[in-house]
C-alpha positions in Angstrom: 0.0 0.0 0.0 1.1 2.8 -0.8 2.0 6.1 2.7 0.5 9.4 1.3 3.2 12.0 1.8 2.3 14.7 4.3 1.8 18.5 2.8 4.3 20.0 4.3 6.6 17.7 3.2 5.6 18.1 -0.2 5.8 22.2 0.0 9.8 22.3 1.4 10.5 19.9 -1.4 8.9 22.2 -3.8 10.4 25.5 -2.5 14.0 23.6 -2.1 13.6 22.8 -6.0 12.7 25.9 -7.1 16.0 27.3 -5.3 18.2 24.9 -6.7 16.5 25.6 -10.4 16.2 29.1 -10.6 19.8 30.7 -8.3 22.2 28.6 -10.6 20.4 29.1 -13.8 20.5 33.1 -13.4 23.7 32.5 -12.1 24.5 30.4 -15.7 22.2 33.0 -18.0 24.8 35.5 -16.7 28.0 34.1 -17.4 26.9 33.0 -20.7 24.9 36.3 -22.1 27.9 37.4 -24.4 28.6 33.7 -25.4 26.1 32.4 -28.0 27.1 30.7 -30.6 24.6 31.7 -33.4 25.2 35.0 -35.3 22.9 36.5 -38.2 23.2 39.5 -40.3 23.1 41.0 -43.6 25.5 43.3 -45.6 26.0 46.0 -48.6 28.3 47.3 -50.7 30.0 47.4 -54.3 30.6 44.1 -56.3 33.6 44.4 -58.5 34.1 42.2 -62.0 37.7 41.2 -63.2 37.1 39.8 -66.4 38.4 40.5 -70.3 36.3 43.4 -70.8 37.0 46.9 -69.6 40.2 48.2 -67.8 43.0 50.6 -67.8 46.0 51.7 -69.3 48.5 49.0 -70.3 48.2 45.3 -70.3 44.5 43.9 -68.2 45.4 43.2 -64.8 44.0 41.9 -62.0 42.1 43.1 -58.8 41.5 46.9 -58.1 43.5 48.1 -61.1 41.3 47.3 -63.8 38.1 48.0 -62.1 36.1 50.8 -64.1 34.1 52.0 -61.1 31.5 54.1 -63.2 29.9 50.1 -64.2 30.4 49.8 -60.1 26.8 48.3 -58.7 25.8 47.2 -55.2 25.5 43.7 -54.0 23.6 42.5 -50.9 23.3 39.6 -49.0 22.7 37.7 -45.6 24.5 35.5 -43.2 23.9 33.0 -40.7 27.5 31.8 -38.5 28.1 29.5 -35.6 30.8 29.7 -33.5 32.3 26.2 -33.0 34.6 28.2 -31.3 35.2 31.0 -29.9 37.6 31.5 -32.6 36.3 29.6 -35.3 33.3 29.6 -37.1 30.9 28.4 -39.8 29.3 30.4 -42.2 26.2 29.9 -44.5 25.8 32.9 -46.4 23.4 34.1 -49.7 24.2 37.3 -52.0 23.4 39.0 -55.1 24.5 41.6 -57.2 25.0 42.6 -60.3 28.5 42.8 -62.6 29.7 44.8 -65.6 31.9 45.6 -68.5 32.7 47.7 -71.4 35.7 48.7 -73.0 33.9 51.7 -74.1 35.3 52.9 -70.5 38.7 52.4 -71.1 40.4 55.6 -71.6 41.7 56.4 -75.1 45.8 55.7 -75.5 48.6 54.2 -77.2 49.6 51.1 -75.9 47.7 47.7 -75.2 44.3 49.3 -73.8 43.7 51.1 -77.3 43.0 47.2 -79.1 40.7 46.2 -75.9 39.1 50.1 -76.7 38.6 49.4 -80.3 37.4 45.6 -79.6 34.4 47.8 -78.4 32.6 45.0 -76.6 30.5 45.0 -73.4 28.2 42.9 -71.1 26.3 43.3 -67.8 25.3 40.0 -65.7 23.0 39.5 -62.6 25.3 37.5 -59.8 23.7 35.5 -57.1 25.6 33.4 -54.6 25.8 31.1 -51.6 28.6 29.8 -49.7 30.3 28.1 -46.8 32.9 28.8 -45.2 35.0 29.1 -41.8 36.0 32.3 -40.2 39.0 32.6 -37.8 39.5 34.9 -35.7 43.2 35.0 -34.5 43.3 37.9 -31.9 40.9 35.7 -30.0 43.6 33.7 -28.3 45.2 37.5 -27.0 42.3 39.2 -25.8 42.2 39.7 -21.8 38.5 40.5 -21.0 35.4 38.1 -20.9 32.6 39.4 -23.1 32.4 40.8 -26.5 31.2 44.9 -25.8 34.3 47.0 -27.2 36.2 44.3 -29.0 37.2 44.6 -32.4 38.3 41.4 -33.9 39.8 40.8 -36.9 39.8 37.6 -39.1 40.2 35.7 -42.4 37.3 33.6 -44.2 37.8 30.5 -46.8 35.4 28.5 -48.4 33.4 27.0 -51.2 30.1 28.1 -53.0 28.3 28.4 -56.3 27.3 31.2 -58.1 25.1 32.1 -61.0 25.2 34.5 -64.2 23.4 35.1 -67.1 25.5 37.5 -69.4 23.7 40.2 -71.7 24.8 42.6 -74.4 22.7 45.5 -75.9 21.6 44.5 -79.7 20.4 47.8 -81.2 17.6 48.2 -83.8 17.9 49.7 -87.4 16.4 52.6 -85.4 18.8 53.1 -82.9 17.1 51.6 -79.7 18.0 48.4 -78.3 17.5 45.6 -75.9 19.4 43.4 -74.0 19.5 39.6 -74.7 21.4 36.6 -73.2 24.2 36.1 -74.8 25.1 32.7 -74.0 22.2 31.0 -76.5 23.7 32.8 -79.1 27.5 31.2 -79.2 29.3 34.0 -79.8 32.9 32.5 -79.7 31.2 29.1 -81.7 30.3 27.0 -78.2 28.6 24.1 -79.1 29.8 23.8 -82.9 31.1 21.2 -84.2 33.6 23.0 -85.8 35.3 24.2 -82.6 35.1 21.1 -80.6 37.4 22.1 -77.9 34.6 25.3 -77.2 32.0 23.4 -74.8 28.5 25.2 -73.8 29.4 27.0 -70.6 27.3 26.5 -67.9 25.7 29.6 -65.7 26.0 27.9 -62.5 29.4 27.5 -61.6 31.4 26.7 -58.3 33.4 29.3 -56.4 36.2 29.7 -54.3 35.4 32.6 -52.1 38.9 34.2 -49.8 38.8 37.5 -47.7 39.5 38.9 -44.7 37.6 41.4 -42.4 36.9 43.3 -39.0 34.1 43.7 -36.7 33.7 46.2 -33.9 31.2 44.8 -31.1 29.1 47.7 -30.1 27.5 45.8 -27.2 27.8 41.9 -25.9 25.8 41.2 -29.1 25.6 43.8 -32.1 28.4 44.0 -34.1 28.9 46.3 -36.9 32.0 45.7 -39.3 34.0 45.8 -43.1 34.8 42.3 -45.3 36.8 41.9 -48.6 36.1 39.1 -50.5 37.5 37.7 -53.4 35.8 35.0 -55.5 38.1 32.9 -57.4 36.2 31.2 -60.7 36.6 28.1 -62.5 35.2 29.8 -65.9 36.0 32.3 -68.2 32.9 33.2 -69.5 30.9 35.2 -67.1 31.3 38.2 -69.5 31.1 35.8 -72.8 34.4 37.0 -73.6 37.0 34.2 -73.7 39.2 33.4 -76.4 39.2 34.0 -80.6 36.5 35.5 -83.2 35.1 32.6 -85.2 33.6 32.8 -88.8 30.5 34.8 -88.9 29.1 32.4 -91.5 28.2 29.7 -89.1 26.2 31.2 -86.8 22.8 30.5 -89.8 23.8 27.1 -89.4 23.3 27.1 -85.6 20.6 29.6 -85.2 17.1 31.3 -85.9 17.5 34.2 -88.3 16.8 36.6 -85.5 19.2 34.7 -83.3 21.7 35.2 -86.9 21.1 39.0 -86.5 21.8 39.2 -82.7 25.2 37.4 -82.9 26.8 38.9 -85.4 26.0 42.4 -83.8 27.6 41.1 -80.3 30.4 39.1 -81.6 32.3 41.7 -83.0 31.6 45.7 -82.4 35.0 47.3 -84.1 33.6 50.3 -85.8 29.7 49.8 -84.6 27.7 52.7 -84.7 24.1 52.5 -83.5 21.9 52.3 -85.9 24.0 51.7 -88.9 25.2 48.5 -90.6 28.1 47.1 -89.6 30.7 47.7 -92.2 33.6 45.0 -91.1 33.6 42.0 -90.3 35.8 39.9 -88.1 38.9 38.2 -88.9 39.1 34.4 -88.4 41.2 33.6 -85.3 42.1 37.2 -84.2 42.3 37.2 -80.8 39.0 38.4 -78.7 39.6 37.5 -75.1 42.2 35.8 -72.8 41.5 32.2 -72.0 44.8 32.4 -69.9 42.9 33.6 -66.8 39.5 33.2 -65.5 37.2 35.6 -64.9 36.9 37.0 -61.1 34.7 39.1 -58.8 35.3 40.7 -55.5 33.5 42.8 -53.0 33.4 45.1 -50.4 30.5 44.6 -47.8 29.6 46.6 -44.9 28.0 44.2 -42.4 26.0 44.2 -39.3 25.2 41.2 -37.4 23.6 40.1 -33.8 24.8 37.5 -31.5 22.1 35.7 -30.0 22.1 34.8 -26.3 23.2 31.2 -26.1 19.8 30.3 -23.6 19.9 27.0 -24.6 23.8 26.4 -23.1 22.7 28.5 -20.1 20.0 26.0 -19.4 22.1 23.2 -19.9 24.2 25.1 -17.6 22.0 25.0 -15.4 20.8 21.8 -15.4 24.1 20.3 -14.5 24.8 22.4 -11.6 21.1 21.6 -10.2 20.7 18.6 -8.1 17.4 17.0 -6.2 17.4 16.8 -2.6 16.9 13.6 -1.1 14.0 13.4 1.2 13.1 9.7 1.0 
């Protein structure tokens, strides 16, 4: 048979519970306010293109160099990170943008820009990305305070995402106006014939390597506000549609519709094009049109803010351990 337990009993046991619960787990909330391991955000700023077309003076180059920042446009994006460490991290992040060239901004000259200026060619090219990737943070190991508010932490960021592009060029109209179209149905540099058989059809969704480096400031124990550089290395060369010779005009009828035939021959080659009037060259066979030496590149400047969530769950844990049950019984 079961002894009923006695009220009073019942109540001390109750309020001795309640004591052990709720002292430690403030106690444990507390220590581990500035501590969570989950950050979000979002971020803006100006996506740069590294690519064949465009440029400066001299011979193309890479990185900030050969950026026309007039074709500058913004890209945005979010973020989601967990700190498996203090000092380390995983990323997931998602952003778009959108890229452009046109040697049409290169500035008029003598040497090795002049032949990209007459080339005369141009493309724009909506960008979305996502990525992952780990964040270290080296200065964590220095630092001599608990918490986050006032720290500015440095760090560099590695990983591996896709991206996707669709490139366009302007075909004008007998009367001048235009309209963009996708340039990748219309094989401008002969992919997909079988008289080039080393030029595949590229694809527009391509993997990425993405590298950078950055800083945040903490302007509490969780919001952070803070600067990233990130380069995106590319395993194609055709994110402008620019990579390698001029092919023969001819066989773009064999490949296309009529009004496709019209398009290409516009966008393939440009030397001399004026809006509006007929072309009145055409390209030479094999003449060089692009670099297929290097791949084509973007990089970005973000401003980001982010918030570090409170890590409740750990507190509770926390909490849990360092609670015990009185024995009555």
């Amino acid at each position: 048979m079961r002894r009923p337990v006695p009220f009073g009993r019942v109540t001390v046991l109750f309020l001795v519970l309640f004591l052990s619960f709720s002292a430690p787990a403030v106690q444990a909330q507390s220590v581990t306010m500035a501590n969570g391991r989950l950050e979000v955000g979002a971020g803006i700023g100006p996506l740069f293109f590294l690519g064949d077309l465009g440029g400066n003076k001299g011979q193309g180059k890479r990185f900030v160099k050969d950026v026309n920042f007039p074709l500058v446009n913004m890209a945005k994006g979010v973020f989601a990170q967990y700190y498996i460490k203090e000092w380390l991290a995983v990323r997931v992040a998602a952003n778009m943008g959108r890229v452009e060239g046109d040697d049409a901004q290169i500035r008029e000259g003598k040497g090795d820009e002049q032949a990209r200026r007459d080339r005369n060619l141009h493309f724009r090219s909506n960008i979305k990305e996502a990525y992952l990737a780990f964040e270290f943070s080296p200065t964590v190991f220095f630092e001599r305070y608990d918490g986050l508010l006032g720290k500015v932490r440095p760090y560099g960021i590695a990983g591996v995402g896709v991206f996707n592009f669709n490139p366009q060029g302007r075909f004008y109209r007998p009367d001048g106006s235009f309209e963009w179209v996708d340039l990748k149905p219309l094989r401008t540099e002969g992919q997909g014939m079988k008289e080039y058989p080393n030029r595949k059809e590229y694809k527009l969704t391509q993997i990425e390597i993405p590298v950078g480096v950055g800083v945040k400031y903490y302007v509490n124990d969780n919001l952070f506000f803070g600067v990233e550089v990130m380069h995106r290395k590319t395993f194609t060369d055709y994110i402008d549609d620019v990579s390698t010779e001029y092919i023969d005009a001819n066989l773009f009828a064999n490949y296309l519709t009529p009004e496709q035939t019209a398009m290409a021959n516009q966008v393939h080659f440009r030397q001399n094009f004026v809006p509006g009037a007929p072309q009145t060259r055409v390209a030479v066979v094999g003449e060089q049109r692009g670099n297929p030496k290097q791949t084509d590149a973007f990089f970005s400047t973000i401003l980001r803010m982010g918030w570090r969530f409170n890590d409740i769950i750990s507190g509770d844990r926390m909490a849990m351990r360092q609670a015990r049950c009185p024995s009555f019984y």
